[in-house]
C-alpha positions as CSV (number, residue, x, y, z in Angstrom):
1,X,4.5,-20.8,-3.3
2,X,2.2,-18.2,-3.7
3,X,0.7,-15.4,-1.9
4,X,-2.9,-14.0,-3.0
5,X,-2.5,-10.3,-2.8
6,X,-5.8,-7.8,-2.5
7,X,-6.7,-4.1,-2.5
8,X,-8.3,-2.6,0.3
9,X,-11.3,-1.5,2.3
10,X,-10.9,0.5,6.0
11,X,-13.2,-1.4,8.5
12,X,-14.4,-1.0,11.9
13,X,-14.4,-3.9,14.3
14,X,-16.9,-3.7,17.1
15,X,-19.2,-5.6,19.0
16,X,-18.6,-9.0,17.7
17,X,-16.4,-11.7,18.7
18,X,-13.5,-11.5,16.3
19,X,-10.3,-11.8,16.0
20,X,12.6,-9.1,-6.2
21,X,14.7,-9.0,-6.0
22,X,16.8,-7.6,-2.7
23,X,17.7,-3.9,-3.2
24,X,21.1,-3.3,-2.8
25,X,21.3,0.3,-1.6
26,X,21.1,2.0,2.3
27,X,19.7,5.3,3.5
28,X,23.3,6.0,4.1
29,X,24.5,5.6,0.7
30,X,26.1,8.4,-0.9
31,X,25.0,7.1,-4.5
32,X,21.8,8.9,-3.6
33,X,23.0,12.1,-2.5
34,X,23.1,14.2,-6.5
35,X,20.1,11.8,-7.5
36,X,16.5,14.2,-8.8
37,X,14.4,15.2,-6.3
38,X,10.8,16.3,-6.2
39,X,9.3,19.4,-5.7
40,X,8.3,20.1,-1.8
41,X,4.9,20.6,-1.4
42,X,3.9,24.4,-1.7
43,X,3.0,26.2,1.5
44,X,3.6,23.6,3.8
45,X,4.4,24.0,7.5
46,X,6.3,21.7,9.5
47,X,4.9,18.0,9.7
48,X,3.3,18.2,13.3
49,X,2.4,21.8,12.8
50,X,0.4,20.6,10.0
51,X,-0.9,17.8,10.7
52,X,-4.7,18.8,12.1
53,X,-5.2,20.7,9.4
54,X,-3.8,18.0,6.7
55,X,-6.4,15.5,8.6
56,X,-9.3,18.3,7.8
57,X,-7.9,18.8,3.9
58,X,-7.6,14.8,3.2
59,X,-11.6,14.6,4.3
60,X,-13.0,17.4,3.6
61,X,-14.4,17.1,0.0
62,X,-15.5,13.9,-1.6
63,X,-14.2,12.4,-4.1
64,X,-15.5,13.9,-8.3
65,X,-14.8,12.5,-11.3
66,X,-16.3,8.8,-12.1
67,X,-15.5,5.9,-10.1
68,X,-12.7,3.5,-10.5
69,X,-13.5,-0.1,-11.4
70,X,-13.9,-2.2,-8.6
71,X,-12.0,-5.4,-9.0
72,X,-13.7,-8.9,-8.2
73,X,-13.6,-10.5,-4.8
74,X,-10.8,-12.7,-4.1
75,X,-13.4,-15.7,-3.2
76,X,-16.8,-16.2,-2.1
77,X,-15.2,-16.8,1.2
78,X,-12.9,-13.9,1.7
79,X,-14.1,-10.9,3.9
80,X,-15.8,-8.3,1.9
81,X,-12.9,-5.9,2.0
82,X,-10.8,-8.3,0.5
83,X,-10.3,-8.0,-3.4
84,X,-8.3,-9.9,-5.8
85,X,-4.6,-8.5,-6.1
86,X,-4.1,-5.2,-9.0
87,X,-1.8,-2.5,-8.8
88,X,-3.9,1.2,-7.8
89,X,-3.8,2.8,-10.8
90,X,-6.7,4.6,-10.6
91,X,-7.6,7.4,-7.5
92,X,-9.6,9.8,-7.3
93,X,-9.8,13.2,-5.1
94,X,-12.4,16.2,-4.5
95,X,-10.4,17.9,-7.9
96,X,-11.1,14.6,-10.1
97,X,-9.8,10.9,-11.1
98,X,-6.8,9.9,-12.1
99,X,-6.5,6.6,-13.9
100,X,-3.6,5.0,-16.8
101,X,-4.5,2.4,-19.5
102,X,-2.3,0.7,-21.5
103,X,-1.0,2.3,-25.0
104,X,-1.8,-0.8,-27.3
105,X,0.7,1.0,-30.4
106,X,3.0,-0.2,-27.7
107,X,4.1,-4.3,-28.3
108,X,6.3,-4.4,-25.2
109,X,3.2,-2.8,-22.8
110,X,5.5,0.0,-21.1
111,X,4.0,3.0,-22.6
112,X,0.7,4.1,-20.8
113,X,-1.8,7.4,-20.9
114,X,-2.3,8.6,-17.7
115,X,-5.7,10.4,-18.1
116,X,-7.5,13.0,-15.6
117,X,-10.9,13.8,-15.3
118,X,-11.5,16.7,-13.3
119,X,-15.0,18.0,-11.3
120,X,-15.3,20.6,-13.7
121,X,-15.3,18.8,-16.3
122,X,-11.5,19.3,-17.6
123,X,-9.4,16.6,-18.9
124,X,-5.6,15.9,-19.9
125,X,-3.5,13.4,-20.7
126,X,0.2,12.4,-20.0
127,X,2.1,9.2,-21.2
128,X,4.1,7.5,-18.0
129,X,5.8,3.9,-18.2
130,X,4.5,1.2,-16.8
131,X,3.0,3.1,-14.1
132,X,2.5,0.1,-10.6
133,X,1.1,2.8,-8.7
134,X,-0.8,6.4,-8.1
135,X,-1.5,8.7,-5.0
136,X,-2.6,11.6,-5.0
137,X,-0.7,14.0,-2.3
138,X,-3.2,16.5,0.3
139,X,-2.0,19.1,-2.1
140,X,-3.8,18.0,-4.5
141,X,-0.3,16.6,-6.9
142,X,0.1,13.3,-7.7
143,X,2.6,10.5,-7.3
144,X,2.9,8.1,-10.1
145,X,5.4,5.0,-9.4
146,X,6.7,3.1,-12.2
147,X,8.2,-0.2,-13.6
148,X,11.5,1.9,-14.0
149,X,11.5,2.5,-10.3
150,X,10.6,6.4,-11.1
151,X,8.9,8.4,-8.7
152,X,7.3,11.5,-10.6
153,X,5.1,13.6,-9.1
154,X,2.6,15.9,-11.8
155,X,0.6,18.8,-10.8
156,X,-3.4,19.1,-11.1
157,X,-2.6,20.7,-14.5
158,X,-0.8,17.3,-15.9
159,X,2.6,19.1,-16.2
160,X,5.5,17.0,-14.5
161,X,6.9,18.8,-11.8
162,X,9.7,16.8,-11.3
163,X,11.0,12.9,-11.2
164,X,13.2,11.2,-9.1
165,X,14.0,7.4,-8.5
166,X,14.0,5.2,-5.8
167,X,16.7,2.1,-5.4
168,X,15.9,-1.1,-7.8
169,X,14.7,-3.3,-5.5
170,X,12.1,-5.8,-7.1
171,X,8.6,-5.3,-7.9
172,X,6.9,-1.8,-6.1
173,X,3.8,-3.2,-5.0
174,X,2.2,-0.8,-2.7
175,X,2.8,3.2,-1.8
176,X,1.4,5.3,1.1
177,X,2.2,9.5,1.3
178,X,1.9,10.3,4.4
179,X,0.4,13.3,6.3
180,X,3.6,15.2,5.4
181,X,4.3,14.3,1.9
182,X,7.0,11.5,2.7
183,X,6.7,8.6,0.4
184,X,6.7,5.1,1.4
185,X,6.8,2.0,-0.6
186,X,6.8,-1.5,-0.4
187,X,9.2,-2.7,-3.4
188,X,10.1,-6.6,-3.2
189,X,11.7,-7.4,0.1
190,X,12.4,-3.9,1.1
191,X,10.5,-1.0,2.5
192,X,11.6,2.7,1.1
193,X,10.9,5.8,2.1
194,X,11.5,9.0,0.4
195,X,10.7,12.5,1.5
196,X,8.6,15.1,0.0
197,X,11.4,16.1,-2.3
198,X,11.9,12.3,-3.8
199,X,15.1,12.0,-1.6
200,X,16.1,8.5,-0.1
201,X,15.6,8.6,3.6
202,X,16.1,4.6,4.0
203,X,15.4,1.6,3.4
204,X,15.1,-1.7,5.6
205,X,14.5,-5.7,5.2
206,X,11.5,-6.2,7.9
207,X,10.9,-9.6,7.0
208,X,14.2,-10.7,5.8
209,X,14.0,-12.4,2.3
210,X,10.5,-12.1,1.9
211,X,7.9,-10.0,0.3
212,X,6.8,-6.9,1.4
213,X,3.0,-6.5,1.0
214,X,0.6,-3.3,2.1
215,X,1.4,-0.3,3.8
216,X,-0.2,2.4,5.9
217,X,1.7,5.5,7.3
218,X,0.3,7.6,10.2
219,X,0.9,10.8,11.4
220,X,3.7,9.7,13.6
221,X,5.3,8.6,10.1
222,X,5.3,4.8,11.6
223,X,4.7,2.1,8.5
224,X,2.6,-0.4,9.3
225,X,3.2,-3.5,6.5
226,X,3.0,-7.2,6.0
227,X,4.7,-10.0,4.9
228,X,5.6,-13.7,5.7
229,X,3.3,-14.3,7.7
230,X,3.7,-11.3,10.1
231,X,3.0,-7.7,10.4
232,X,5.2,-5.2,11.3
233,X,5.6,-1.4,12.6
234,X,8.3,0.7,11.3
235,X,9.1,3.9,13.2
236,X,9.9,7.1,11.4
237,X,14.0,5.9,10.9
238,X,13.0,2.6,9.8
239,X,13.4,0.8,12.7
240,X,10.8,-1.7,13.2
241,X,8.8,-0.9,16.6
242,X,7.3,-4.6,16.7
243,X,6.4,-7.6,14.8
244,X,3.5,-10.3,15.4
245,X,3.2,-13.2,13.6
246,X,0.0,-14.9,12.4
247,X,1.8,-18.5,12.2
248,X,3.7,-20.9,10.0
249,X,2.4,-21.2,6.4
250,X,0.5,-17.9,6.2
251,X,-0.7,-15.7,4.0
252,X,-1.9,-11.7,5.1
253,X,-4.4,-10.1,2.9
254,X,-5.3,-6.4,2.8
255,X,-4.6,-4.4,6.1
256,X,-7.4,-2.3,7.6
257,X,-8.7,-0.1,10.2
258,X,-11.1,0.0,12.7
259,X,-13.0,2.6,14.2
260,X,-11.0,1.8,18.1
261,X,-7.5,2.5,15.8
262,X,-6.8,-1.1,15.3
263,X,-5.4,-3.0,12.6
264,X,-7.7,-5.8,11.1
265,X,-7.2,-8.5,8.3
266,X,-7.6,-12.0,7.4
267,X,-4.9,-14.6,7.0
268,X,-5.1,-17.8,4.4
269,X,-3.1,-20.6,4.1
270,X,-0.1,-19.6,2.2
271,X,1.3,-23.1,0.6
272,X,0.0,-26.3,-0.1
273,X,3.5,-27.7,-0.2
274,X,6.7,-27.0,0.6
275,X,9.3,-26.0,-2.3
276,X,11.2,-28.8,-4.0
277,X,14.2,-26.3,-4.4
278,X,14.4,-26.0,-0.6
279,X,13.4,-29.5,0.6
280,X,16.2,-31.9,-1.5
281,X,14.1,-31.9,-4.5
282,X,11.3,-33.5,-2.8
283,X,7.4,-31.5,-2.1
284,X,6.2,-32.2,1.5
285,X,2.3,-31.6,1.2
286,X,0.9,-29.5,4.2
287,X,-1.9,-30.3,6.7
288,X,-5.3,-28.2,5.5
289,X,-5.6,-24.8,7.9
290,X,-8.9,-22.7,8.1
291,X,-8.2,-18.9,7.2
292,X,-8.3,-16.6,10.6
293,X,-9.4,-13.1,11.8
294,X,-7.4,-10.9,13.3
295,X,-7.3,-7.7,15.4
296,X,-4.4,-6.3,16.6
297,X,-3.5,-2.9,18.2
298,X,-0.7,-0.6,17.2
299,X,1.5,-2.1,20.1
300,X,1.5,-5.3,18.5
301,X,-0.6,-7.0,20.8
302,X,-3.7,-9.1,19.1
303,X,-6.7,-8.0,20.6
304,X,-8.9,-10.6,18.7
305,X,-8.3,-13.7,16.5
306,X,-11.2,-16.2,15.4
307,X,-10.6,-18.6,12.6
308,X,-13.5,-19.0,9.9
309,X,-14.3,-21.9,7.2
310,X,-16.5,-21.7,4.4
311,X,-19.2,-18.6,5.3
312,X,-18.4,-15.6,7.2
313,X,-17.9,-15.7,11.2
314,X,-20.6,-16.1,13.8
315,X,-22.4,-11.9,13.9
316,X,-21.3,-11.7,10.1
317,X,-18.4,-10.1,9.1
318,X,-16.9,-6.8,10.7
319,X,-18.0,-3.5,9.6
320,X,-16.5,-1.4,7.6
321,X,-14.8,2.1,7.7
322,X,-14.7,4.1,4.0
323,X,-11.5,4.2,2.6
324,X,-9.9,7.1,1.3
325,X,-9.6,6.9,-2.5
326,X,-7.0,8.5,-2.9
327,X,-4.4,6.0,-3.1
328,X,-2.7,7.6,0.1
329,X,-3.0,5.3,2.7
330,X,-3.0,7.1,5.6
331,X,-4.0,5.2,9.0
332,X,-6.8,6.8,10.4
């Protein structure tokens, strides 16, 4: 079984007729308590407090340095916003682009160069490992996440400010800093969060024994992720807010915004048969489903849902919002 992951484009939906391993660790477990933490941002107020002027900081400069690679599209089929699965590890912000390549002196593939390329025209380079994952924070500090299941944040000078590590949970495969610094991640069935400083605040199981795929953080600190067919909301503890499921057999691709505040994404079908493992040894082949639209508001409730075949829906597919390049993922 196999899920066909993308990165992301923010879109606006208007006018048309649209729709691993388990971790083993708790926010209340004292193993975490003496573990490294990061830095807290300079300067900063309290979350709420700083919040408006965060919103003006995150967009008001455009992006420098040269652009990232854009990966191919998943399919001829998929919505434009939709692009085949790759870890972000390249950003960019109005100080430059960060981006890591492989070290190919290295046979086993952990050792990487994480390179900047600043607006002025500076450069530096740092070796991570096996970085899965950059954002860059509204002060301007990044966040590199890492095989190793390090969290280390560097300054816009390249020097490590400070590393920390997050509970070995599977594969991280998505990571959102929110308006205040706080640090979510998706990382194999589990959702973490840490706070400015690196430190576990908790972690929670949305979907069970499933994958955890996207995430987006607003400036209530709710997580908005997907996985098993469904998409959730996590409040600021962890606990989820709602759920809504897409169907049996599903697969979610990238989650994205619209201009009314509303999530949007596409769903495929997930399997074309069911596991032998789970099914006495034997593969039950499932009825072909179309891939679907959706729209759904950040109660839970689907606003829209059309399903599509082999060319985009009837009015073409839904606009597009930019999205923020800066690896942040914070809901608009």
């Amino acid at each position: 079984m196999t899920l066909q992951l993308r990165s992301l484009f923010l879109l606006a939906w208007a006018g048309i007729a649209t729709p691993a391993l388990l971790g083993c660790a708790s926010a209340g477990d004292t193993g975490h308590a003496a573990q490294p933490q990061l830095a807290e941002p300079q300067g900063s107020a309290s979350p709420k407090a700083a919040t408006t002027l965060r919103r003006a900081v995150a967009t008001s400069a455009a992006p420098a340095g040269p652009p990232c690679p854009a990966p191919a599209p998943r399919s001829p089929v998929a919505p434009p916003w939709e692009l085949r699965h790759r870890f972000d590890t390249c950003v960019r912000g109005p100080e430059g682009r960060w981006s890591t390549d492989r070290d190919p002196t290295d046979p086993l593939g952990f050792r990487h160069v994480l390179r900047f390329d600043g607006a002025a025209g500076e450069s530096w380079e740092l070796v991570v490992t096996a970085p899965t994952g950059l954002a860059r924070r509204l002060d301007g500090t990044l966040v590199v996440l890492d095989l190793h299941s390090g969290v280390t944040l560097v300054s816009r000078e390249g020097t490590v400010l400070r590393r920390s590590t997050h509970p070995k949970c599977g594969l991280v495969d998505a990571l959102a800093v929110g308006f205040d610094d706080e640090i979510t991640i998706t990382c194999g069935y589990s959702v973490v969060r840490l706070d400015a400083r690196g430190a576990l605040l908790w972690q929670v199981w949305p979907f069970g024994d499933h994958y955890v795929r996207n995430v987006w953080v607003d400036t209530d600190h709710v997580a908005y992720v997907s996985g098993n067919g469904r998409v959730a909301a996590l409040g600021a503890d962890g606990r989820t807010l709602w759920t809504t499921s897409t169907g049996f057999n599903r697969a979610i691709g990238t989650l994205v915004w619209n201009a009314a505040g509303n999530l949007v994404f596409d769903t495929s079908m997930d399997a074309r048969h069911s596991d032998p493992s789970e099914s006495g040894g034997y593969s039950f082949y499932y009825d072909e489903e179309p891939n679907e639209l959706f729209e759904v508001d950040r109660r839970g409730a689907v606003v829209r849902r059309m399903t599509y075949e082999s060319a985009p829906p009837a009015g073409g597919w839904p606009a597009v919002l930019p999205v923020d390049e800066d690896g942040g993922h914070r809901a608009p």
